[in-house]
Phi, psi and omega in degrees: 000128180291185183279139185294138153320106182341304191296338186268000179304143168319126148292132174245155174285358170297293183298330179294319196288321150303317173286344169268355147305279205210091173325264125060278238283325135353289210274341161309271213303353188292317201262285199323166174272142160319304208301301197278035159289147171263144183300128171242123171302319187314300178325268220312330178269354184261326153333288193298340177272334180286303165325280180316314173294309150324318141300341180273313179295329198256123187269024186177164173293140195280129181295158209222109174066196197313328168309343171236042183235318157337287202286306167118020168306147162281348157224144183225130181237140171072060135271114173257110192277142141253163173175174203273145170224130179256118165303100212285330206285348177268330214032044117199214198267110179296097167337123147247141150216151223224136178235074180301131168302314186211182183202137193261157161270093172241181213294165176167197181223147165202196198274326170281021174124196193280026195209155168206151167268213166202105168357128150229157157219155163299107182264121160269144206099165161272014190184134191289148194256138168312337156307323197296303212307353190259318180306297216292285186282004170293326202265308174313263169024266194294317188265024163239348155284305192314302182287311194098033195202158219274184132244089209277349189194139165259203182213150208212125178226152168208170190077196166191166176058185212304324176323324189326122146274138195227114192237125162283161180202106181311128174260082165270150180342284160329316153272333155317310171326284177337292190271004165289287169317323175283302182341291202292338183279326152276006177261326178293320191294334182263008172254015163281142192280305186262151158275147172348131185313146156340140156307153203282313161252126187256007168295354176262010214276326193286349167270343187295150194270002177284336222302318174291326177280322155315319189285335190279335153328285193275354130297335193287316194246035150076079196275124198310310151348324235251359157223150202321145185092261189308087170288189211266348159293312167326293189300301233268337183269328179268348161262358177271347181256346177098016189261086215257005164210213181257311164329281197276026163265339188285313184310357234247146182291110164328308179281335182287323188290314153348278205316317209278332149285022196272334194289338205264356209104156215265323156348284192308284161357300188289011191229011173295318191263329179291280220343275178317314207298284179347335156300292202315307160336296157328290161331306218234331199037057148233158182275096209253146199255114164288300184214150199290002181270136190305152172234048163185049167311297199282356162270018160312309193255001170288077214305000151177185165226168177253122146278154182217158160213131187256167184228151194210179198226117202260340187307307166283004191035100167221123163252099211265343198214114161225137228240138175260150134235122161331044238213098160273191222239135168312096159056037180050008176282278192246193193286176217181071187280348173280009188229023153287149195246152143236131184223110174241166191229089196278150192207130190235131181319288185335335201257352173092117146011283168309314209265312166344299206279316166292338180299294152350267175337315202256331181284313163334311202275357189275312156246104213265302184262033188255147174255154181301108174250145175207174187221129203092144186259034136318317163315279158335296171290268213331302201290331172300317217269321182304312188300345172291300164332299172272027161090010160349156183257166187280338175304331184251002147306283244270325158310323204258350168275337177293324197286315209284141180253079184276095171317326177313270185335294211279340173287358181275319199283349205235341169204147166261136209231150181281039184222145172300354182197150191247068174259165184302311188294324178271343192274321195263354146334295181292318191295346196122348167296157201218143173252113175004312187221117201301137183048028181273147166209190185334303197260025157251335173275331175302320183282299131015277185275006173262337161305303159293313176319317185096187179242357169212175208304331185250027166262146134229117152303161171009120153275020163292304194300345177303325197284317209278332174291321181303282195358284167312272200325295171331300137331293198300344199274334203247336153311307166307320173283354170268334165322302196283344174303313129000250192334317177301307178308312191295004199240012184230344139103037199266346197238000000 
């Protein structure tokens, strides 16, 4: 059998859930070679999470395709629904077809009986998204011709075990309308020869497996995303002024662009002249020093430092890992990078807050006058907040705020850099830095570790993914020492 003709392909709900994500990102998957996809941890932690809520939901493993929706199982998986959708804008009926993760059995009426089913899906997030809700009714749709019975609701579950949240959500007129306008806005997008313009906010670009081709875009044709500082409200305001890339915002007179951007608020306006110069920057790849007072003054005299990073589950607000590198000072001159340590602090939900915290506490207090360096204020807020939490005196808060150092802030405050993001991986990157393992980042050490962890208090996996989380986190932690060295040289006029 030859390849189905493009034009006769399905709509899927795989292609609706890209598209209310990303147009761009939809006609990619329709058009693009496969090949340049990239790996993402995220699918895989969004998988893994959808397995847990389903288990949880379910009073047995769930039966597998039309054949156990017969037998009338309380979950059914490995459905495949079809049906017609008619396209006025093609004039005629465009093929759906929908892959529900699961379908719950509740009361009803169907062609097997005094029973029916219903959509579930797994919700990331705290709250249904017009992506669950469009998912949701493609499916209902599709599944009450198949069964032959009406389907009045789907289910949206998260979490697990006693936690599960279970949101019903009625598929009513009024959302069908809904998913009538999006088909038809995706069967036009995906019969266009070129794709759809960038997304408008690229920050979510990192989780897409498109990412490398977007990326190669949006430098190639100097997209305003690509500077640093312009989110995707930014951008709608410097193109609502005619300022449509980074070349002409670099180009652009600072004070006039003020003027033009006084009207969206005086905020906005006060951020007209770092904009441009950061184009230029960018624009030009020169480094610029914002102020001449050293921005790591208090490690002169300092007999070593502590890096620190933490690695979280942010869904469980769990910080399962907070991880030290050691790194004292040569004779109080210079730094001693062979005589760096790693000291991580594995921390498991069972043993409890406190005792996380005297763990804390007892590695801390052995070098009382060494200071915290971390990059970013995730750190800093975790460790205040856990001290507070286990009852800190406001003196030993106050020490302990002292202690902490965020290298992010002081290079934002000390210098301006020719890169689209002062994020760790890009800062540390340009000095040169390289991390052991190729493509690891935040939700591939998350993942990792829900692999070791198990699903009970005594399973554990591989003690490779343990290893391989330590790893990481450690580079990150020694990445933060290549920023600040950076900083040290510059403030000794060594760069």
């Amino acid at each position: 059998m030859g390849a189905t003709p493009l034009a006769d392909k399905p709509l899927t709900d795989r292609l609706l859930r890209s598209w209310v994500r990303c147009r761009r990102r939809a006609w990619l998957d329709r058009h693009a070679n496969p090949d340049d996809r990239l790996y993402t941890a995220h699918r895989t932690l969004q998988l893994d999470d959808q397995q847990r809520s389903f288990v949880a939901l379910l009073p047995g493993k769930p039966g597998y395709g039309q054949a156990a929706c017969e037998r009338g199982e309380a979950g059914v998986v490995g459905v495949r629904l079809r049906g017609v959708f008619p396209d006025v804008s093609a004039q005629k009926d465009a093929a759906l077809e929908a892959h529900p993760p699961l379908l719950e059995r509740v009361k009803g009426s169907s062609r097997w009986g005094e029973f029916a089913y219903r959509p579930v899906i797994a919700r990331q997030g705290r709250r249904l998204t017009r992506e669950h809700r469009l998912q949701l009714a493609l499916a209902g749709r599709l599944l009450a011709e198949f069964q032959g019975g009406p389907v009045p609701d789907g289910l949206a579950v998260a979490g697990s075990g006693c936690r599960l949240e279970r949101e019903r959500l009625p598929l009513g007129n009024s959302l069908n309308r809904q998913l009538d306008e999006a088909l038809l806005r995706l069967s036009a997008d995906l019969t266009r020869t070129d794709p759809p313009a960038l997304a408008a906010d690229r920050r979510k670009c990192t989780l897409c497996s498109w990412r490398g081709l977007c990326n190669d875009v949006a430098s190639h044709e100097g997209h305003l995303s690509e500077v640093s500082g312009i989110g995707a409200k930014r951008r709608e305001m410097l193109q609502d002024i005619g300022v449509n890339s980074l070349q002409a915002l670099a180009a652009a007179n600072p004070k006039d662009l003020a003027g033009q951007l006084n009207r969206f608020g005086e905020q906005h306006a006060a951020m007209a002249a770092p904009l441009v110069a950061q184009a230029r920057a960018q624009r030009d790849g020169v480094v610029e020093r914002l102020d001449a007072l050293p921005a790591l003054p208090e490690l002169l005299n300092a007999p070593g430092v502590l890096l620190y990073d933490i690695e979280s589950d942010p869904d469980a607000r769990d910080d399962f890992l907070h991880g030290f590198v050691r790194l004292p000072k040569n004779g109080g001159e210079s730094w001693d990078l062979t005589r760096a340590t790693y000291h991580p602090l594995l921390v498991l939900q069972e043993h409890g807050e406190k005792r996380c915290w005297q763990r804390i506490q007892r590695f801390l207090a052995t070098y009382p006058d060494w200071l915290i360096l971390h990059y970013g204020e995730t750190e800093s807020l975790a460790l205040l907040r856990m001290a507070k939490r286990q009852g800190a005196s406001d003196q030993e808060q106050q020490a302990l705020r002292e202690r902490l150092i965020d290298v992010h802030a002081r290079l934002r405050a000390h210098w301006r850099l020719p890169l689209s993001s002062y994020g760790l991986k890009a800062v540390a990157g340009w000095r040169g830095f390289k991390w052991g393992q190729s493509g690891a980042d935040g939700a591939r050490a998350l993942l990792w570790w829900r692999q070791w962890r198990g699903e009970g208090v005594n399973a554990r996996g591989s003690s490779h993914a343990l290893r391989w989380i330590l790893t990481y986190n450690r580079d990150d932690g020694m990445a933060t020492w290549a920023v600040a060295q950076w900083l040290l040289s510059a403030d000794q006029g060594l760069v």
